[in-house]
C-alpha positions in Angstrom: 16.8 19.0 -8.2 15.2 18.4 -4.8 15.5 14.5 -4.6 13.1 14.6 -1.6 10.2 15.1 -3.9 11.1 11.9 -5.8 9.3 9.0 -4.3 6.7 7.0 -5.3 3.9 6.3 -2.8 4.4 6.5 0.9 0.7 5.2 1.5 -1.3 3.3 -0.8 -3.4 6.7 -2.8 -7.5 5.9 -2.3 -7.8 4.7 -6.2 -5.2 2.3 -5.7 -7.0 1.2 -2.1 -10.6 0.7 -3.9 -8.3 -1.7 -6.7 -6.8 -3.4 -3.5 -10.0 -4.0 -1.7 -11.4 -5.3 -5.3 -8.7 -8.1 -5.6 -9.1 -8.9 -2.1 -12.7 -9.8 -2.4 -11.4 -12.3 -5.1 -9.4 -13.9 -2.2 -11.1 -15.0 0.4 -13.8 -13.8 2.2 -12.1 -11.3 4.2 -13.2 -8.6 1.4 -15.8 -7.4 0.0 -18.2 -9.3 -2.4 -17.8 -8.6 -5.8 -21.1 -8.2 -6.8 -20.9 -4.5 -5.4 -18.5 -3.8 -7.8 -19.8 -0.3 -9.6 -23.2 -0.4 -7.4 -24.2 2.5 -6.2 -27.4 3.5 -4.1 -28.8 6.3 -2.0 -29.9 3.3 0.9 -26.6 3.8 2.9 -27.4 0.9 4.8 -27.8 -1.4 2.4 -24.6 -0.3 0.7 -22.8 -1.1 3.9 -24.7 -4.5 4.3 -23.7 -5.4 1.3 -19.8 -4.6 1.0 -19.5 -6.0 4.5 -17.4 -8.9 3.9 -19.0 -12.6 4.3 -16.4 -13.8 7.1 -17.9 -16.0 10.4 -17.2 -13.9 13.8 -15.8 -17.4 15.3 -14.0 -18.6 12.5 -12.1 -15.1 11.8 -11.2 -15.2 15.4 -9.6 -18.3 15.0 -7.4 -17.2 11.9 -6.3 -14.5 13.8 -5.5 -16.7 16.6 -3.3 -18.7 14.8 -1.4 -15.8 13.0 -0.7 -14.3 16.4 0.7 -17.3 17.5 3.0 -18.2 14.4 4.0 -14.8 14.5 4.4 -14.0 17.9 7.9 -12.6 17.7 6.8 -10.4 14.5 7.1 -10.9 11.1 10.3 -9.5 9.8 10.6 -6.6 7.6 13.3 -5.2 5.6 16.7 -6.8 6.2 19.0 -4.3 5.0 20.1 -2.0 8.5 22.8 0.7 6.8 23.5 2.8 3.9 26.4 1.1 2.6 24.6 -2.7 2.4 21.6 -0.4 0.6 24.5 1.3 -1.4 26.1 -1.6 -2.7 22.5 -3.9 -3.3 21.4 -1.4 -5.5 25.5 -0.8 -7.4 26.1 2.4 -5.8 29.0 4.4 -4.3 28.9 4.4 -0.6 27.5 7.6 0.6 28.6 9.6 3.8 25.8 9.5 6.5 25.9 10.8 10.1 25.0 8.5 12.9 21.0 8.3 13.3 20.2 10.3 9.2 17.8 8.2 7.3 18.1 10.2 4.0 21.3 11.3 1.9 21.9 12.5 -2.0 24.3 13.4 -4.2 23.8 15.1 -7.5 23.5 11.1 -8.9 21.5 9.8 -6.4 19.4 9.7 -3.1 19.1 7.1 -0.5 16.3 6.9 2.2 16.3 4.2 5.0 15.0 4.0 8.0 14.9 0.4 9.3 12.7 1.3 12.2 9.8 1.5 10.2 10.6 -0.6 7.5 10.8 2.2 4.7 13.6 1.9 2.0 13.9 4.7 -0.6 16.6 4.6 -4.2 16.5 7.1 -6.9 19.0 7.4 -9.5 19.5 10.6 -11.8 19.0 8.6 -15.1 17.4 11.5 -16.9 19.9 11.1 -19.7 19.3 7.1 -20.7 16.2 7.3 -23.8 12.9 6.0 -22.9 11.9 2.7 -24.7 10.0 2.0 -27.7 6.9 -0.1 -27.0 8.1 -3.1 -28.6 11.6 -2.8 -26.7 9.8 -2.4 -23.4 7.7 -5.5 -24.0 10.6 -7.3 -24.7 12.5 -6.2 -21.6 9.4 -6.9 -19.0 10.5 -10.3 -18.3 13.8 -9.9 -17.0 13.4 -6.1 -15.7 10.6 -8.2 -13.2 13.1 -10.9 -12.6 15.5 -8.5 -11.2 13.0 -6.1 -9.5 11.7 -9.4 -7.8 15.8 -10.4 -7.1 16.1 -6.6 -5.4 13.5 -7.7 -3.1 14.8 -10.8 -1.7 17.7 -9.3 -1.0 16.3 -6.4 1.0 14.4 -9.0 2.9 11.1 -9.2 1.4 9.9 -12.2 1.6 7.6 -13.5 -1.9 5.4 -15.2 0.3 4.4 -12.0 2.1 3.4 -10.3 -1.4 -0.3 -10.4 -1.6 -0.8 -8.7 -4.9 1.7 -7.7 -7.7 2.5 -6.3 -11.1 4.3 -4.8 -13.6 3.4 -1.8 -15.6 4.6 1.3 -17.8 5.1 4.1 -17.3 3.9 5.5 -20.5 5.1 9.3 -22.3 3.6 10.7 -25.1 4.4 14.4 -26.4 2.7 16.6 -29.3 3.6 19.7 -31.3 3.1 23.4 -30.1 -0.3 24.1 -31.7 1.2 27.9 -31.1 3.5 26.8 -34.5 0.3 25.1 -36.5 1.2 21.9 -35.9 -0.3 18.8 -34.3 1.3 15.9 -34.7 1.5 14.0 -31.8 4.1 11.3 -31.0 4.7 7.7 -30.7 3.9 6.3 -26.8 7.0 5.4 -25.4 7.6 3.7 -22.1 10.0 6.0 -19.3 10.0 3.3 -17.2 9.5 -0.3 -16.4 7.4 -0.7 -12.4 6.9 -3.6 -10.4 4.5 -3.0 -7.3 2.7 -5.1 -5.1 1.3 -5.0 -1.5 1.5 -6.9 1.4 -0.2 -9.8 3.0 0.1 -11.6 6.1 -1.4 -15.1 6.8 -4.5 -14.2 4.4 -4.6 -10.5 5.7 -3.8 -7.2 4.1 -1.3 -5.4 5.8 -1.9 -2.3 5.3 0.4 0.7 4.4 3.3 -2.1 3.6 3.9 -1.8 0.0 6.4 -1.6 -2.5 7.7 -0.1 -5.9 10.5 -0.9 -8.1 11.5 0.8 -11.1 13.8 0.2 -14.1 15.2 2.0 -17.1 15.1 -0.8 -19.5 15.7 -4.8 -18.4 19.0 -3.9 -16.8 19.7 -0.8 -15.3 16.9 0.0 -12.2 15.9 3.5 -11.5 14.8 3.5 -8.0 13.0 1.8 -5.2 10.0 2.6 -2.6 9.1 0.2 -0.2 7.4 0.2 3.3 8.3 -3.4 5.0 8.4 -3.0 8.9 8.6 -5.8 11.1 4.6 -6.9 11.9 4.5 -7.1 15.6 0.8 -7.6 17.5 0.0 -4.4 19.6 0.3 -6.4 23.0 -3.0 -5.7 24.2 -4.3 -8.8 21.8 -5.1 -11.3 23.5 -8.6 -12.8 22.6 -9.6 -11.9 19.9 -13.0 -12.3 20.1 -14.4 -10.7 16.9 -17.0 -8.0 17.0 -20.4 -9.2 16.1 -21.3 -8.2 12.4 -24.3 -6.6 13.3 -22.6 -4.1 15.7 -19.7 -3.5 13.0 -22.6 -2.7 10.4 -23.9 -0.3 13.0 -21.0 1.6 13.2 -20.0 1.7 9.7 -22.8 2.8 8.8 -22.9 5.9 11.1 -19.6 7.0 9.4 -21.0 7.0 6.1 -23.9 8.7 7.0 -21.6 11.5 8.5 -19.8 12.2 6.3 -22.0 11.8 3.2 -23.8 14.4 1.6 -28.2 14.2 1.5 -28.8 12.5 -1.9 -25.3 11.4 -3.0 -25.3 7.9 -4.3 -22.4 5.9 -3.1 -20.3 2.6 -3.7 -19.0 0.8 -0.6 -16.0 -1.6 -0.5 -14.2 -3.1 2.8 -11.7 -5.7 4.0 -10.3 -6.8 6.9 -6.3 -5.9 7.3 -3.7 -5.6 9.6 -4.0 -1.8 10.4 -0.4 0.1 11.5 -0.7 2.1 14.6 1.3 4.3 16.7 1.8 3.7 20.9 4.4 4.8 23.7 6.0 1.8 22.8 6.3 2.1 18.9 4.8 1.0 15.9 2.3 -2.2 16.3 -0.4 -3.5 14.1 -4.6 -4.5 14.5 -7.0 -6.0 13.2 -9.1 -3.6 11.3 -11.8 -3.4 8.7 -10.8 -0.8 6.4 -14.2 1.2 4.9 -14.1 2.9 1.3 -16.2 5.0 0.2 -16.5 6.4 -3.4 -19.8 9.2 -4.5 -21.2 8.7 -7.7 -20.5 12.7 -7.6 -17.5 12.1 -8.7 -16.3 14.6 -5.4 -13.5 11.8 -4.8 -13.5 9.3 -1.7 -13.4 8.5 1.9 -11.3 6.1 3.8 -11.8 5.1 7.2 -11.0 2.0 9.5 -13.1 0.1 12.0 -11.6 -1.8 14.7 -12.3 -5.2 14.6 -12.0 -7.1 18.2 -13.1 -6.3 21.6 -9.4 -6.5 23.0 -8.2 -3.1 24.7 -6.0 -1.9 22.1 -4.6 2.2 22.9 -3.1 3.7 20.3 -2.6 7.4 19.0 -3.9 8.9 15.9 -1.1 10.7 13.8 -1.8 14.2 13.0 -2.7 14.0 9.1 -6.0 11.5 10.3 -6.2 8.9 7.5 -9.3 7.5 9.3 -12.7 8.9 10.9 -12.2 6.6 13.7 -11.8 7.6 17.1 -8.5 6.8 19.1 -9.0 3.2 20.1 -11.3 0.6 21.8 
C-alpha cells in the first residue's frame, strides 16, 4: 500500500471553498452577502458588485490593525515538534526517523510532520475493524467528536482559532453483480466517523489552515490531516490602509472577464482572509480577498485572490498557481 496517497486534503478543494465562503457571509461582513447565494447572471459586473463583501475601507483597516498588534509575534501553530510526541499522542509505537524526514510508515501506519509549516499527517491500517451500522455510528458521534476535539488540543490547536466545524460520515454502500442477475443493493453503513473544520483568526479566514480527524467507531481514531502553521504578518505590513472598494471591484472584475467564457452565466462569492505566501524569508500571511467563481455550465470553478492593502508586500508564487493574481503589490 503506498501510504503517501492516503491523506485527506492538503488545500481546502474549490466545493469545499464556495461552502466556506457561504458560512463566512453568515459571520460578519467580511464575506459575501447571502442574497447571491445560487444567483447567476451574464452582467459580470454586477455579479462582482454584488458578492463584494459590505465591509468599511477604514473600519477593516482598523481590525486588521489590532490583529497585527495582538499577534505581533505570530499566532502559534501546531505544538507537537517530533515523531515520538506525535507517536505517542495518537498510541503508537515510536517510529525510526532520520534527522530532518518529515514522513515515515510501517506496514501499520504512516506519520507525516513537518512543524515548519504546520502540517501534521496519522494514518492507521484499520482496514480489518467493520464499518458501523447507521444507528451505531449515531450513537458513537458524540464521544468520537469529543476525542477528535481532545486530539487537537493536544497538538496545539487552539478551539478558539476554529472558525467552522463538523462532523460527518463517511458513508459505504455496495450492490450485487448485475453480471449474476441480481440487484440487491445493501444497507449504508458508515466507514468512518470525520471531524473538520477551518481556521480563523481575529474574525478572518485563514486560509489553507485546516484540519481533519477521523475515527473507526467512538474509540479507536483512524488518522489525522491538519495544516496549523504559526500566523506570522509578512513584515512589509505596516499600514494597512485598505484598498478602496471601487478599485478592488475594478480588478476583480477584470479576472472574471478573462477568464470567463462569452455568454456563460456565473455565481460570484468572496471574503476577505489571511492568504499564506511564500518569501526569502519563509512562509508569512496577507490580507486577501479570495474570489470564487462557479459557471452555470457546470465546467467547474475558478479561484483567485486579490490583495487587499496598499502596503509593499513581495512574495513568490508557487509553481502549481492557485490564483490568477500577479506576484505582489
Amino acid at each position: 500500500m503506498n501510504w503517501k496517497n492516503i491523506v485527506f486534503t492538503k488545500v481546502l478543494p474549490l466545493s469545499v471553498t464556495f461552502v466556506t465562503l457561504a458560512a463566512f457571509a453568515q459571520e460578519n461582513n467580511l464575506g459575501s452577502s447571502r442574497k447571491v447565494e445560487g444567483v447567476y447572471t451574464e452582467n459580470l459586473k454586477q455579479a462582482v458588485d454584488s458578492a463584494l463583501p459590505s465591509f468599511n475601507e477604514a473600519g477593516l483597516s482598523l481590525q486588521l490593525k489590532r490583529l497585527h498588534s495582538q499577534y505581533a509575534n505570530g499566532a502559534p501553530g501546531v505544538s507537537v515538534r517530533d515523531f515520538q510526541t506525535l507517536a505517542k499522542t495518537f498510541g503508537l509505537p515510536t517510529p525510526q526517523v532520520r534527522p530532518g524526514e518529515t514522513y515515515t510508515e510501517t506496514a501499520s501506519f504512516a506519520l507525516g510532520l513537518d512543524p515548519k509549516s504546520g502540517k501534521v499527517l496519522v494514518h492507521k491500517n484499520l482496514e480489518t475493524l467493520p464499518a458501523l451500522s447507521q444507528v451505531e455510528a449515531k450513537r458513537a458521534l458524540p464521544l468520537a467528536t469529543r476525542n477528535h476535539q481532545a486530539l487537537l488540543t493536544k497538538l496545539g490547536v487552539d478551539t478558539k482559532q476554529v472558525f467552522f466545524a463538523e462532523s460527518t460520515f463517511m458513508n459505504l454502500q455496495s450492490a450485487s453483480d448485475p453480471k449474476l442477475g441480481r440487484s440487491e443493493v445493501s444497507p449504508v453503513v458508515v466507514d468512518a466517523i470525520l471531524y473538520e473544520g477551518v481556521r480563523g483568526l481575529g474574525g478572518f479566514l485563514v486560509d489553507g489552515s485546516s484540519f481533519k480527524l477521523s475515527s473507526k467507531n467512538a474509540q479507536t481514531v483512524e488518522g489525522a490531516d491538519l495544516v496549523w502553521p504559526t500566523v506570522r504578518f509578512h513584515p512589509g505590513l505596516r499600514k494597512f490602509e485598505v484598498r478602496k472598494r471601487a478599485e478592488l471591484s475594478q480588478e476583480i472584475l477584470r479576472q472574471v472577464t478573462d477568464t470567463t467564457s462569452k455568454g456563460d452565466k456565473v455565481n460570484v462569492k468572496m471574503a476577505v482572509v489571511l492568504r499564506p505566501v511564500q518569501t526569502s524569508a519563509g512562509e508569512f500571511f496577507i490580507p486577501a480577498l479570495r474570489v470564487g467563481v462557479l459557471s452555470a455550465r457546470n465546467e467547474g470553478g475558478n479561484m483567485f485572490y486579490v490583495n487587499l492593502v496598499n502596503d509593499q508586500t513581495p512574495y513568490v508564487e508557487p509553481r502549481a498557481v492557485d490564483s490568477s493574481e500577479g506576484g505582489g503589490n
